[in-house]
Gaussian input, Z-matrix of N, CA and C with variables (Angstrom, degrees):
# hf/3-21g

backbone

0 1
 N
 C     1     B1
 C     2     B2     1     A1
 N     3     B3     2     A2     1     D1
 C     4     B4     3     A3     2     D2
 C     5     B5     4     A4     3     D3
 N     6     B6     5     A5     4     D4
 C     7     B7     6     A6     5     D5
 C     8     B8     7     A7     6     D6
 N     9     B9     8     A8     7     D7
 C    10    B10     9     A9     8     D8
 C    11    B11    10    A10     9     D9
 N    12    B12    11    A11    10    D10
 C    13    B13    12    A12    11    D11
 C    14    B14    13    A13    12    D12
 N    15    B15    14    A14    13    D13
 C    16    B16    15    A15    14    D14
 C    17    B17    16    A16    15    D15
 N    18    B18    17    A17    16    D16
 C    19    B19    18    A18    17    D17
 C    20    B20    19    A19    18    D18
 N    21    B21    20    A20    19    D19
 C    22    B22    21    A21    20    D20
 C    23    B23    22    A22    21    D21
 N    24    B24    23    A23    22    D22
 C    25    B25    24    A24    23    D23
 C    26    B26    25    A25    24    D24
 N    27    B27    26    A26    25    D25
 C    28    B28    27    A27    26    D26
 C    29    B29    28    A28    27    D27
 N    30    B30    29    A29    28    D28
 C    31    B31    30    A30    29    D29
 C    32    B32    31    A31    30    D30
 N    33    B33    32    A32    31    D31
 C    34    B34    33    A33    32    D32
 C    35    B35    34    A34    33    D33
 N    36    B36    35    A35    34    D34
 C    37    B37    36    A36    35    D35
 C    38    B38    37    A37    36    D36
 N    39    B39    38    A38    37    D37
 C    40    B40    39    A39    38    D38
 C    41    B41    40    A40    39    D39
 N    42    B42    41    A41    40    D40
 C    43    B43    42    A42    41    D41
 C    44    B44    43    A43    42    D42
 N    45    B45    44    A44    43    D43
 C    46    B46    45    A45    44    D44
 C    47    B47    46    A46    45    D45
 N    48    B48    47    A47    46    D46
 C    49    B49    48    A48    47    D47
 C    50    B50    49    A49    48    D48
 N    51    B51    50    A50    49    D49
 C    52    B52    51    A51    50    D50
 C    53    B53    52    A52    51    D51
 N    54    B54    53    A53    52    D52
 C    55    B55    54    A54    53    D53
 C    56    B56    55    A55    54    D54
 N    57    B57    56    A56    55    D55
 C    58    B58    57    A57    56    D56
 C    59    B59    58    A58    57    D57
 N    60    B60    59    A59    58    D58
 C    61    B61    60    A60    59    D59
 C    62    B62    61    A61    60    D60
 N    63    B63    62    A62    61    D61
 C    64    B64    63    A63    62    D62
 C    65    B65    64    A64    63    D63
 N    66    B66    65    A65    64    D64
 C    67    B67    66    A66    65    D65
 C    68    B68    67    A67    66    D66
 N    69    B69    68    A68    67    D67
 C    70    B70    69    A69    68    D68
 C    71    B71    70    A70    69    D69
 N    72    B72    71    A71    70    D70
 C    73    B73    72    A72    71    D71
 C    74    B74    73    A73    72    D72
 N    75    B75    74    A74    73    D73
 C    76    B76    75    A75    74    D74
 C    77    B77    76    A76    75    D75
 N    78    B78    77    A77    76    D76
 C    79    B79    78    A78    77    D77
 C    80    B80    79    A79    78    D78
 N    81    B81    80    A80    79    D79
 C    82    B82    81    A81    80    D80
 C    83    B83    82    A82    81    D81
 N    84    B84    83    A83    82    D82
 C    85    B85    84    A84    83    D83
 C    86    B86    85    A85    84    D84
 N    87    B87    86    A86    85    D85
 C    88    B88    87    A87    86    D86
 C    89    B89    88    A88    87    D87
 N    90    B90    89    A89    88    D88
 C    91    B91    90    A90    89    D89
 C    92    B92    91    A91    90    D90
 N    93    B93    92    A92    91    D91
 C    94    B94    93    A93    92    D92
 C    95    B95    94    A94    93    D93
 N    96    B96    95    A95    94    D94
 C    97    B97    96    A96    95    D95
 C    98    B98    97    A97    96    D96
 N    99    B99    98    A98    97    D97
 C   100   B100    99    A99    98    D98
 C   101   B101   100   A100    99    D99
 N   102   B102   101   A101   100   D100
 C   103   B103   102   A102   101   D101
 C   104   B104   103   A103   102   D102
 N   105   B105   104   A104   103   D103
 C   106   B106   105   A105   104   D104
 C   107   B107   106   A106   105   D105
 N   108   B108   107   A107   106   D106
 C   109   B109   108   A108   107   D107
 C   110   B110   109   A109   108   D108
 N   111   B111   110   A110   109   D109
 C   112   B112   111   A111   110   D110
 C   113   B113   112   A112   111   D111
 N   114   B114   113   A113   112   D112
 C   115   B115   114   A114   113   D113
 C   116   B116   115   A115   114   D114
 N   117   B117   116   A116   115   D115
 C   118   B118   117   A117   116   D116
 C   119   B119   118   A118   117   D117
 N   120   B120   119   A119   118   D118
 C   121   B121   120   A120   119   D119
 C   122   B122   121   A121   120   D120
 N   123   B123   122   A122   121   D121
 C   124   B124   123   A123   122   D122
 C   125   B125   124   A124   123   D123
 N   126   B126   125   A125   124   D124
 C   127   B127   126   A126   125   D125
 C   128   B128   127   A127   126   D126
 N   129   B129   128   A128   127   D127
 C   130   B130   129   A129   128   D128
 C   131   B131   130   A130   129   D129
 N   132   B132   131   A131   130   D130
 C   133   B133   132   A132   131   D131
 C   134   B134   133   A133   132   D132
 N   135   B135   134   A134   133   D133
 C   136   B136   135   A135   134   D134
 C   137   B137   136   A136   135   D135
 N   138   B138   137   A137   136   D136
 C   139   B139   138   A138   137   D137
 C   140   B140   139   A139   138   D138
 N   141   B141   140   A140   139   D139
 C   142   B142   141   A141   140   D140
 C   143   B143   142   A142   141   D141
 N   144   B144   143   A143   142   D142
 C   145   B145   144   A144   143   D143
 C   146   B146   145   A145   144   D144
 N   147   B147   146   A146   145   D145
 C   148   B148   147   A147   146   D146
 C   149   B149   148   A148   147   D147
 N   150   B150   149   A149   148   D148
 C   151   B151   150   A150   149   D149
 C   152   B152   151   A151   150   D150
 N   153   B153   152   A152   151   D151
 C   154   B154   153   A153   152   D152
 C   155   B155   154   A154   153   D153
 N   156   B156   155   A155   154   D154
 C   157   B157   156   A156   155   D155
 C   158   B158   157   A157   156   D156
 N   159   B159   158   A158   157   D157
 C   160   B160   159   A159   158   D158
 C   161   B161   160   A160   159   D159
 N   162   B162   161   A161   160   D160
 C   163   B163   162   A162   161   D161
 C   164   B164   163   A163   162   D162
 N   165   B165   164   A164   163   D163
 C   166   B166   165   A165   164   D164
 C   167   B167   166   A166   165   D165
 N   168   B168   167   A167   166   D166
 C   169   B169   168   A168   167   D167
 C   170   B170   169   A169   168   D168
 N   171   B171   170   A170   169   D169
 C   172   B172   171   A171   170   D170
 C   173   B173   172   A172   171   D171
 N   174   B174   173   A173   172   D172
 C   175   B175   174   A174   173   D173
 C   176   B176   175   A175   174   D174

   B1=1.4426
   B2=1.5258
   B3=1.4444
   B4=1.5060
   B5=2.1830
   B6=1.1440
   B7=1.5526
   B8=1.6383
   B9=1.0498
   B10=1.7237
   B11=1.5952
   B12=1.5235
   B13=1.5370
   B14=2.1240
   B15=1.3889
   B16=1.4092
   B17=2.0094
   B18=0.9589
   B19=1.4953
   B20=1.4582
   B21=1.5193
   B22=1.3883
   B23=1.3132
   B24=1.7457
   B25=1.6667
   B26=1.5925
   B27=0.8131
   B28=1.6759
   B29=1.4883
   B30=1.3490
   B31=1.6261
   B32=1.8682
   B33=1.2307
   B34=2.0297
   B35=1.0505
   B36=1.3381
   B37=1.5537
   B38=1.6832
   B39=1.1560
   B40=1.8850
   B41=0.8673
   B42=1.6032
   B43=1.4469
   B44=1.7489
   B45=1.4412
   B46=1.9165
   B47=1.1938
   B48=1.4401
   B49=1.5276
   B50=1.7488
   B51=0.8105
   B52=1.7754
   B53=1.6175
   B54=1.0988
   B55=1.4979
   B56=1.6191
   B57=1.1576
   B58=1.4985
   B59=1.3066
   B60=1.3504
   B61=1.1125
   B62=1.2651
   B63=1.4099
   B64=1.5429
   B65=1.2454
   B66=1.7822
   B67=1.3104
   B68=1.0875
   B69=1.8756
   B70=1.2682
   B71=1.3821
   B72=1.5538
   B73=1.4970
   B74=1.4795
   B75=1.6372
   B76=1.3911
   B77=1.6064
   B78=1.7727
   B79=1.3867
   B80=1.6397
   B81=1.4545
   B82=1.6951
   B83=1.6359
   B84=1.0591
   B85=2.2365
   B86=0.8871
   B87=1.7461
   B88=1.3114
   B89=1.7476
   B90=1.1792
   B91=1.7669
   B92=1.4139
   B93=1.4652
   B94=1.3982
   B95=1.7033
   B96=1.3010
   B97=1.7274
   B98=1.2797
   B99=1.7079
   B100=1.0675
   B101=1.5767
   B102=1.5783
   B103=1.2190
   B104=1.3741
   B105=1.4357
   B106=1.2936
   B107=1.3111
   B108=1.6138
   B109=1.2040
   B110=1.7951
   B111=1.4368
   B112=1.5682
   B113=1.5203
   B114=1.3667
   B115=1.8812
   B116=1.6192
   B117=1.2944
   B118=1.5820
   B119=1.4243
   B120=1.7135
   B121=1.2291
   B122=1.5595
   B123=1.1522
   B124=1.3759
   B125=1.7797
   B126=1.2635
   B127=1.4735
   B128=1.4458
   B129=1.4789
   B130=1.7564
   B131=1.4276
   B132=1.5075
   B133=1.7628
   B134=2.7598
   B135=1.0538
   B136=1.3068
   B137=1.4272
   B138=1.7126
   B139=1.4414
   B140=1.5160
   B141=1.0866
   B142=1.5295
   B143=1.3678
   B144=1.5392
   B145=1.4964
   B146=1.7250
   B147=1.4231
   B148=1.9217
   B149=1.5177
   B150=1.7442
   B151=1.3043
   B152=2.0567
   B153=1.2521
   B154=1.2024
   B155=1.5648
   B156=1.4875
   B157=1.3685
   B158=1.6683
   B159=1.4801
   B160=1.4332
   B161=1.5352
   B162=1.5912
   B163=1.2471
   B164=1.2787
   B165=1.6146
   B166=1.6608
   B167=1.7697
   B168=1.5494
   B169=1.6733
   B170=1.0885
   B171=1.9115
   B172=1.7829
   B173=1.8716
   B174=1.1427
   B175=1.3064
   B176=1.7510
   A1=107.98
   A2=118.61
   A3=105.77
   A4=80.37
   A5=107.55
   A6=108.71
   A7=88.96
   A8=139.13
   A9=144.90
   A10=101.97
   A11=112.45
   A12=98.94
   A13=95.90
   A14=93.45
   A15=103.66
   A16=85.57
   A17=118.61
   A18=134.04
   A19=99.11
   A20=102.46
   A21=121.32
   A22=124.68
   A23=121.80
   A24=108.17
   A25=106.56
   A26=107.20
   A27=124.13
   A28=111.78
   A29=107.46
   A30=118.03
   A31=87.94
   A32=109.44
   A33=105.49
   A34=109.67
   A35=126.39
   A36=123.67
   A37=93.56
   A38=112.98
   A39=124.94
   A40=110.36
   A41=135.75
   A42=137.56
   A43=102.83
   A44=99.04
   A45=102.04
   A46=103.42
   A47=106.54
   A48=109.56
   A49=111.69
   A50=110.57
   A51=111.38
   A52=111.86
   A53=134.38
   A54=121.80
   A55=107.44
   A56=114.73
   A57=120.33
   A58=126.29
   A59=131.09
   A60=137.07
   A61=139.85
   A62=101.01
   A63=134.31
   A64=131.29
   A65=103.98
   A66=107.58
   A67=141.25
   A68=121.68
   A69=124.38
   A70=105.61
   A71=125.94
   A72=148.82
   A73=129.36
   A74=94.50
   A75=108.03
   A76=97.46
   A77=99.33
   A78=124.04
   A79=98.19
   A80=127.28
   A81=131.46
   A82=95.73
   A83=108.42
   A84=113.88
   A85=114.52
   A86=122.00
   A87=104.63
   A88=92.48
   A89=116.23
   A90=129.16
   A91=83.33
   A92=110.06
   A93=111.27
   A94=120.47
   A95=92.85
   A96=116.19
   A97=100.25
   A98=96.78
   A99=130.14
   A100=114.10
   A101=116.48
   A102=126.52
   A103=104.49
   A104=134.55
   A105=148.10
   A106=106.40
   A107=123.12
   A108=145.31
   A109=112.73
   A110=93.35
   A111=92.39
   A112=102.23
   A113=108.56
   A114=105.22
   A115=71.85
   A116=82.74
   A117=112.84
   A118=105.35
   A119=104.04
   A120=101.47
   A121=101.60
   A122=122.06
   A123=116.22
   A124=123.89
   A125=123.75
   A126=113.67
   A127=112.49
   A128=102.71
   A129=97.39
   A130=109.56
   A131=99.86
   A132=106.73
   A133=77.62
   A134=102.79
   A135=103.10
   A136=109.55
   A137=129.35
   A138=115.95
   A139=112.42
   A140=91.88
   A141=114.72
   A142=109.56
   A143=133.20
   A144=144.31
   A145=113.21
   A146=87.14
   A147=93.12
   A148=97.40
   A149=97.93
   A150=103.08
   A151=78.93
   A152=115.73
   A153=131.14
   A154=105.97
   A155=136.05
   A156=140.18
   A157=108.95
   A158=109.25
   A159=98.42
   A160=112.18
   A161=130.04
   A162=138.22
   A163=122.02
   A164=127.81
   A165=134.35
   A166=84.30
   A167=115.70
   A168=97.36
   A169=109.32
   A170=103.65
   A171=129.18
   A172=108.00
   A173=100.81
   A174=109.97
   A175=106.20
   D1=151.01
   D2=-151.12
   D3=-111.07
   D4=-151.56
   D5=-164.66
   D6=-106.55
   D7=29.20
   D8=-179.35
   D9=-126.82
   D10=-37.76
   D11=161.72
   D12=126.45
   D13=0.20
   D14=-150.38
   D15=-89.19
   D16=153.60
   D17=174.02
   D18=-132.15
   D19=116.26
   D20=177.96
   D21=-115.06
   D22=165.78
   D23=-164.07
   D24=-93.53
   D25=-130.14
   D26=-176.70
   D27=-84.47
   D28=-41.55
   D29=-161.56
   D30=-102.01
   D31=7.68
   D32=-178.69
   D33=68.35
   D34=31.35
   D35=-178.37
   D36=-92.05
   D37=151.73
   D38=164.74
   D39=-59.49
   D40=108.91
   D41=175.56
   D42=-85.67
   D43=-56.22
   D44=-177.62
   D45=-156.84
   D46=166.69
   D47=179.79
   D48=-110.65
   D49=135.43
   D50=-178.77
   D51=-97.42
   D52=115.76
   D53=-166.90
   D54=-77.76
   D55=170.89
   D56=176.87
   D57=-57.14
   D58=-23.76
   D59=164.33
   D60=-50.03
   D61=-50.71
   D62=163.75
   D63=-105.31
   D64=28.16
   D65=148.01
   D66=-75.51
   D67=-39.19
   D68=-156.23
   D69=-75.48
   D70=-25.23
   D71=-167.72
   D72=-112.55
   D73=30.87
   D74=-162.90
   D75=-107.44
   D76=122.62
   D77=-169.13
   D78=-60.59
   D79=121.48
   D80=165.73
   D81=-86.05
   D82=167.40
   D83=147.58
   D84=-53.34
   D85=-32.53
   D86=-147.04
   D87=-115.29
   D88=23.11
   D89=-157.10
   D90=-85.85
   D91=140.60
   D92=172.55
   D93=-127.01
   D94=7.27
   D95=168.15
   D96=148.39
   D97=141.98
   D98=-176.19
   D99=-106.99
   D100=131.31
   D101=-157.78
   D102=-114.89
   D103=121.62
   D104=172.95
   D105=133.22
   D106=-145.89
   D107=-150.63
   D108=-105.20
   D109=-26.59
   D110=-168.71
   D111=-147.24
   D112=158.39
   D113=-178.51
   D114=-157.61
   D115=142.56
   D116=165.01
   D117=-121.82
   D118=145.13
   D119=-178.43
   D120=-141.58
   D121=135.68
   D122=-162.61
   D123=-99.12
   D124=137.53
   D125=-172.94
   D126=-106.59
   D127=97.49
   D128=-175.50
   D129=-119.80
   D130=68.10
   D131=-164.15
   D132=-101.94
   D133=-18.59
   D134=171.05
   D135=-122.14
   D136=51.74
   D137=158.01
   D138=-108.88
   D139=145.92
   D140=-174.49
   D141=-126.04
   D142=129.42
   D143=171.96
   D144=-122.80
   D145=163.81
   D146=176.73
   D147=103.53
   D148=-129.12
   D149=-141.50
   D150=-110.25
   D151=-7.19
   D152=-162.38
   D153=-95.41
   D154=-4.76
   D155=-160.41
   D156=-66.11
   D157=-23.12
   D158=-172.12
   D159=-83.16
   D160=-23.58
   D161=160.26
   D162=-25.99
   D163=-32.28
   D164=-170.62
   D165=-99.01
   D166=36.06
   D167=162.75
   D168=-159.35
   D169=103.10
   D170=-171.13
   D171=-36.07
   D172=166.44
   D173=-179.53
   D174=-77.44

């Protein structure tokens, strides 16, 4: 995640943006505990990016 909040891919393209809130406590893979009040942990078993983003949204 870069210092704007933005999490980018391989090629540095903008995958998503993480807001300020739920940065400092934001669950990685490789996170092995999280220290303070809050951890966010994110579920991207349905994210989708590109030209394809509207697909992760049911009828």
């Amino acid at each position: 995640m870069d210092d704007d909040g933005w999490i980018r891919g391989d090629k540095r393209e903008l995958l998503m943006w993480v807001p300020p809130v739920h940065r400092t406590g934001l669950y990685w893979p490789c996170t092995i505990w999280v220290a303070g009040g809050r951890e966010t942990r994110l579920d991207l078993s349905n994210f989708v990016h590109g030209s394809s983003w509207m697909s992760c949204i049911g009828p």
